[in-house]
PDB file of N, CA, C and O in Angstrom, chain B, residues numbered from 101:
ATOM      1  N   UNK B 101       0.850  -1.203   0.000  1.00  0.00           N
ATOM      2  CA  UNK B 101       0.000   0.000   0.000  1.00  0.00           C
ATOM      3  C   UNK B 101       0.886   1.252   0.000  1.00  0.00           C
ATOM      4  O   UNK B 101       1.905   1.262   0.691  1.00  0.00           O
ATOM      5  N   UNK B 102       0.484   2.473  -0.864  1.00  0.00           N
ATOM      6  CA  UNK B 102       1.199   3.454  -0.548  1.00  0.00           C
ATOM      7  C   UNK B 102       0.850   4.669   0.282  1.00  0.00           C
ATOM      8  O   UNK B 102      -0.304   4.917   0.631  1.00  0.00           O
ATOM      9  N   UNK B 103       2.007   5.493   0.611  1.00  0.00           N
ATOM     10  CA  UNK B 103       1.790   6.209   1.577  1.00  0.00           C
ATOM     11  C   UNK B 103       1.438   7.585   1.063  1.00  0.00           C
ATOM     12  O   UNK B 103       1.992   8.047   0.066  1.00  0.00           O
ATOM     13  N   UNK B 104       0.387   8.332   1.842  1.00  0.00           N
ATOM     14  CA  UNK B 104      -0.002   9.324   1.300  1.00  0.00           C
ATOM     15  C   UNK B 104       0.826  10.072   0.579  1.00  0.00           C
ATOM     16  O   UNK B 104       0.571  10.653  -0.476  1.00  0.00           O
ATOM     17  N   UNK B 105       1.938  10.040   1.241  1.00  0.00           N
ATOM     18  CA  UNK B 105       3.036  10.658   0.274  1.00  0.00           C
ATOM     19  C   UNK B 105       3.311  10.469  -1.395  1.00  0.00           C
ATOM     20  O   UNK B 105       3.342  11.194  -2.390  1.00  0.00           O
ATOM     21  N   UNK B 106       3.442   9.417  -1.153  1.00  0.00           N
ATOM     22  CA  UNK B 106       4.008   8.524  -2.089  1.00  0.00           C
ATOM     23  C   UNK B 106       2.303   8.506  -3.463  1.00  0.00           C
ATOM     24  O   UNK B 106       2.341   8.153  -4.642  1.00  0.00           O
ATOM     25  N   UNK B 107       1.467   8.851  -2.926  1.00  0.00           N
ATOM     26  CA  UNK B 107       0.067   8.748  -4.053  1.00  0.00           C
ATOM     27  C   UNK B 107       0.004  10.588  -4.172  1.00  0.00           C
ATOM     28  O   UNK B 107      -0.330  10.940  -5.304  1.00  0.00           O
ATOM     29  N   UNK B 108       0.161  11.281  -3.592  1.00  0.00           N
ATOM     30  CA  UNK B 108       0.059  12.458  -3.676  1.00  0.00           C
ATOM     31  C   UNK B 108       0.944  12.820  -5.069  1.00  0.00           C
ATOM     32  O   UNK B 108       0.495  13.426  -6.042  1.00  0.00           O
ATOM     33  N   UNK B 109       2.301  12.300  -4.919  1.00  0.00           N
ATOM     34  CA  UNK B 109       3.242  12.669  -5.575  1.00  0.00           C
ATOM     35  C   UNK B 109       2.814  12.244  -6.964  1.00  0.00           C
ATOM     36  O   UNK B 109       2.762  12.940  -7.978  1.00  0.00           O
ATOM     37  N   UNK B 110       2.556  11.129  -6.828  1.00  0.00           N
ATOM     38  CA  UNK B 110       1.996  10.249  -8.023  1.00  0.00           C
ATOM     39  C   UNK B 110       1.358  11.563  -8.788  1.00  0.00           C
ATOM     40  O   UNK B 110       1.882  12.316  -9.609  1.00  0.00           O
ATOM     41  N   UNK B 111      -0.336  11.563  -8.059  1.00  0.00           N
ATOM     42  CA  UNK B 111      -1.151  12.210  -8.647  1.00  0.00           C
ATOM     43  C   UNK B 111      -0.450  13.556  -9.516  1.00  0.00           C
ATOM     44  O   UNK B 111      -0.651  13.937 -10.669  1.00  0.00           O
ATOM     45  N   UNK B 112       0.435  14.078  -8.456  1.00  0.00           N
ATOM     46  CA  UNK B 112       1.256  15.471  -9.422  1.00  0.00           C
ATOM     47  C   UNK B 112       1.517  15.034 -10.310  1.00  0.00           C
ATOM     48  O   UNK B 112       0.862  15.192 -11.340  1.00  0.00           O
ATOM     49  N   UNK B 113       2.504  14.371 -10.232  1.00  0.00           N
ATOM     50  CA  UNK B 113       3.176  13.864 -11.488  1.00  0.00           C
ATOM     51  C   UNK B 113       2.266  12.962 -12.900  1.00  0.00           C
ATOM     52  O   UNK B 113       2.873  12.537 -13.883  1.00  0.00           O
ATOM     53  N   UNK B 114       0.854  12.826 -12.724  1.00  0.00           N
ATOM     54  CA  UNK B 114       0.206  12.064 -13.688  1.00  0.00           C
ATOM     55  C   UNK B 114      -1.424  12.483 -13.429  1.00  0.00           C
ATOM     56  O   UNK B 114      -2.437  11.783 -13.389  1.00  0.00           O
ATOM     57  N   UNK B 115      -1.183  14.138 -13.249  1.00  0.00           N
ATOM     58  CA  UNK B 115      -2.403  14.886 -13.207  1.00  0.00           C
ATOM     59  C   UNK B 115      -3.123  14.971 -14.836  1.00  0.00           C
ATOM     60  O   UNK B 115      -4.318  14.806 -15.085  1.00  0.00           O
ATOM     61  N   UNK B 116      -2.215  15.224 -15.658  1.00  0.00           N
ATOM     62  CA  UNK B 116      -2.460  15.667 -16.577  1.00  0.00           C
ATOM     63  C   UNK B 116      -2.792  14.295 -17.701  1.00  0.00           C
ATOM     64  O   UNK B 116      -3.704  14.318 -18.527  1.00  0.00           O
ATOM     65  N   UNK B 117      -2.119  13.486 -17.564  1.00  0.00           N
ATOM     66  CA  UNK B 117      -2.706  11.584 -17.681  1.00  0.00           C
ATOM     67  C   UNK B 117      -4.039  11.558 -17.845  1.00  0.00           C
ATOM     68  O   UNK B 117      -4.876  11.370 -18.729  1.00  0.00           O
ATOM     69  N   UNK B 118      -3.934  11.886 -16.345  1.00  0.00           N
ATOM     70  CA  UNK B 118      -5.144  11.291 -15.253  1.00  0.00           C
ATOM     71  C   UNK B 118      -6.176  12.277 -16.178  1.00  0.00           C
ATOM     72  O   UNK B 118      -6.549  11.840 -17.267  1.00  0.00           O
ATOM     73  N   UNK B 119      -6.490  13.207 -15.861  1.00  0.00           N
ATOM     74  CA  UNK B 119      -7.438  13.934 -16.681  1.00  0.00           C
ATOM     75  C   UNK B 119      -7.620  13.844 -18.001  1.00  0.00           C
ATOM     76  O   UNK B 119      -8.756  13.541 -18.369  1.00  0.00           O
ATOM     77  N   UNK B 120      -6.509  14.094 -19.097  1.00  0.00           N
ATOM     78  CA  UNK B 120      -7.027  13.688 -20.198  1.00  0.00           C
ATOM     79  C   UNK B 120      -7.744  11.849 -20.124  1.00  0.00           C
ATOM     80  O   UNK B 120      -8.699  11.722 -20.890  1.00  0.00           O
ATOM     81  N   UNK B 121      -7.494  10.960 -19.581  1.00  0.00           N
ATOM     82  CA  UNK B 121      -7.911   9.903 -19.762  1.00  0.00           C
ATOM     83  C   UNK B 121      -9.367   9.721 -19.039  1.00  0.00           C
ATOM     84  O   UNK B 121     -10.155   8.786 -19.185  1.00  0.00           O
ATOM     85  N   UNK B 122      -9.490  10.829 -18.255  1.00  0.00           N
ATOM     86  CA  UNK B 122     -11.088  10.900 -17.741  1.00  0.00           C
ATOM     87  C   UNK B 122     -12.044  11.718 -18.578  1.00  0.00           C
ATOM     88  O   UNK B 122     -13.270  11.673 -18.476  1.00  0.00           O
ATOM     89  N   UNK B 123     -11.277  12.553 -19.509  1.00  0.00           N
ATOM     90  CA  UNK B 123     -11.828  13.491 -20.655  1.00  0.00           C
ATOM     91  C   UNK B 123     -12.427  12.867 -21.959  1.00  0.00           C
ATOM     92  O   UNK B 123     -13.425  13.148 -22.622  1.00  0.00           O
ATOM     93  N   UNK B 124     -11.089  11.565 -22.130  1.00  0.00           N
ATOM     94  CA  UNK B 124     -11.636  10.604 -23.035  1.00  0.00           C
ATOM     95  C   UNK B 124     -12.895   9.454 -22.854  1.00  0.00           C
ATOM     96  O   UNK B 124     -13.722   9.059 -23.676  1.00  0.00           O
ATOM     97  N   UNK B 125     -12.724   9.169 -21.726  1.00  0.00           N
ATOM     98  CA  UNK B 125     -13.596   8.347 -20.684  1.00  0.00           C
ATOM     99  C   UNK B 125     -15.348   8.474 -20.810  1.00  0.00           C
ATOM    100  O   UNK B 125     -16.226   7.694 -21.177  1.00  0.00           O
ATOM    101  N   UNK B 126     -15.333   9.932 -20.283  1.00  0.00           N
ATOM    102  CA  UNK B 126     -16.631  10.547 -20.561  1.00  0.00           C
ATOM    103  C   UNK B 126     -16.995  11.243 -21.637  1.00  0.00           C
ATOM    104  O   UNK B 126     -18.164  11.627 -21.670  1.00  0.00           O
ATOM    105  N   UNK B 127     -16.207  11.531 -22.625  1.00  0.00           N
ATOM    106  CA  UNK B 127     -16.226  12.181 -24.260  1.00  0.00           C
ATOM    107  C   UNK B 127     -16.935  10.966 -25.126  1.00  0.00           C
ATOM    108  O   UNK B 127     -17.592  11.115 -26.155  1.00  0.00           O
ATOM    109  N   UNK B 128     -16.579   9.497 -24.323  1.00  0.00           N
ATOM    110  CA  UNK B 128     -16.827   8.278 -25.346  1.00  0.00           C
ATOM    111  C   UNK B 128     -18.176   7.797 -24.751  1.00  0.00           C
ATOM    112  O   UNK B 128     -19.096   7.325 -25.418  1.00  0.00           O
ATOM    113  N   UNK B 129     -18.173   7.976 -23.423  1.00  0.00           N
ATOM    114  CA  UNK B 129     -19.707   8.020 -22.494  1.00  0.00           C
ATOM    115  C   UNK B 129     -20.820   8.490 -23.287  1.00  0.00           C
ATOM    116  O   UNK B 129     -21.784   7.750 -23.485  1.00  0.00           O
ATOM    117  N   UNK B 130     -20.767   9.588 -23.728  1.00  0.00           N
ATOM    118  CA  UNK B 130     -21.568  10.472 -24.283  1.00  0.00           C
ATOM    119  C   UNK B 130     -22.129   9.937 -25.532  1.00  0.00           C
ATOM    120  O   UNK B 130     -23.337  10.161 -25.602  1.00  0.00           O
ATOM    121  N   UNK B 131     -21.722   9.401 -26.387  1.00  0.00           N
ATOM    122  CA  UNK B 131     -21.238   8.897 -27.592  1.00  0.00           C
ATOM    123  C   UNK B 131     -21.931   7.407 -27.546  1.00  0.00           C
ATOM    124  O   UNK B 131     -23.135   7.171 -27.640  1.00  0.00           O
ATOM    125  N   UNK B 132     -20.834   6.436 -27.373  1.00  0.00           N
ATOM    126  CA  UNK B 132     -20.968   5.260 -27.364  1.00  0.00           C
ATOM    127  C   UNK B 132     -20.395   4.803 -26.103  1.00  0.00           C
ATOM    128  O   UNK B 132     -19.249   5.091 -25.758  1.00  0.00           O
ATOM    129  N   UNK B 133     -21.474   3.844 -25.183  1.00  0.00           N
ATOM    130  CA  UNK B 133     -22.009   4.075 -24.030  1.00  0.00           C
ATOM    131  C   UNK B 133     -20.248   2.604 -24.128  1.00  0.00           C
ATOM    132  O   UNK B 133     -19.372   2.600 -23.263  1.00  0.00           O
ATOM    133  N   UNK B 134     -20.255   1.712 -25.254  1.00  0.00           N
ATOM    134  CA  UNK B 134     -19.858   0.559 -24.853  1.00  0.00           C
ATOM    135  C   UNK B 134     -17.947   0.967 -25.885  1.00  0.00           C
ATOM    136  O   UNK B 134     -17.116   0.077 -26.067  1.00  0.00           O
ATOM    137  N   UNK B 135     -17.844   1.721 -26.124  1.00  0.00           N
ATOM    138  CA  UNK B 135     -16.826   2.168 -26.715  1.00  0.00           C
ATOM    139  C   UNK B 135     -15.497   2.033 -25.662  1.00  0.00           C
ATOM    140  O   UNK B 135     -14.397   1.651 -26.062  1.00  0.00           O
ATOM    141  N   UNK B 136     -15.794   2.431 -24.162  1.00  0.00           N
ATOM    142  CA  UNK B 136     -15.017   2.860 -22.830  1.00  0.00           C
ATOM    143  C   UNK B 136     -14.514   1.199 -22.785  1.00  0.00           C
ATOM    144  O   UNK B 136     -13.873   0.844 -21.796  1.00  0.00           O
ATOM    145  N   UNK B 137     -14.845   0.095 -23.977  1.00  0.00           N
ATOM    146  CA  UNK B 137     -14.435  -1.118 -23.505  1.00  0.00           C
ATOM    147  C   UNK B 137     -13.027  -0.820 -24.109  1.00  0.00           C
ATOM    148  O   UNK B 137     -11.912  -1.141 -23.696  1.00  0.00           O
ATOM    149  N   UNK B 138     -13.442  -0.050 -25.304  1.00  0.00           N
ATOM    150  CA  UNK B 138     -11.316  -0.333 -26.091  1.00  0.00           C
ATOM    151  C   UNK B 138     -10.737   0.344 -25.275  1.00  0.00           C
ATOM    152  O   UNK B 138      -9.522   0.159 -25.338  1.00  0.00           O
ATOM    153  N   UNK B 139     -11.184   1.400 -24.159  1.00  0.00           N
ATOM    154  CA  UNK B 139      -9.650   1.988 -23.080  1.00  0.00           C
ATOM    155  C   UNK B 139      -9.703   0.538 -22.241  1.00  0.00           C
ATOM    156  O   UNK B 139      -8.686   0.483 -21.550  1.00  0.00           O
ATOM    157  N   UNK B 140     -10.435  -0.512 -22.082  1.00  0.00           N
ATOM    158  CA  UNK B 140     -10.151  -1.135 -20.449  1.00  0.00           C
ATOM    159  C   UNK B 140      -8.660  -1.786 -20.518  1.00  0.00           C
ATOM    160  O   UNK B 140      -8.168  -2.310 -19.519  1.00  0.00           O
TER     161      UNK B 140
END
């Protein structure tokens, strides 16, 4: 398990990941409900 530290840092470092891949996530939501299978 990691330590708050250690996920905090993460998140900085893979904010911008992290969001575009939640941008794509719900962009394909919208769209085609079963599409979110080609990111799994």
């Amino acid at each position: 398990m990691q330590s708050d530290d250690e996920w905090a840092a993460f998140v900085r470092e893979n904010a911008s990941r992290i969001s575009h891949a939640c941008g794509t996530c719900k962009w394909a939501l919208t769209r085609k409900p079963w599409s979110i299978l080609a990111f799994a």
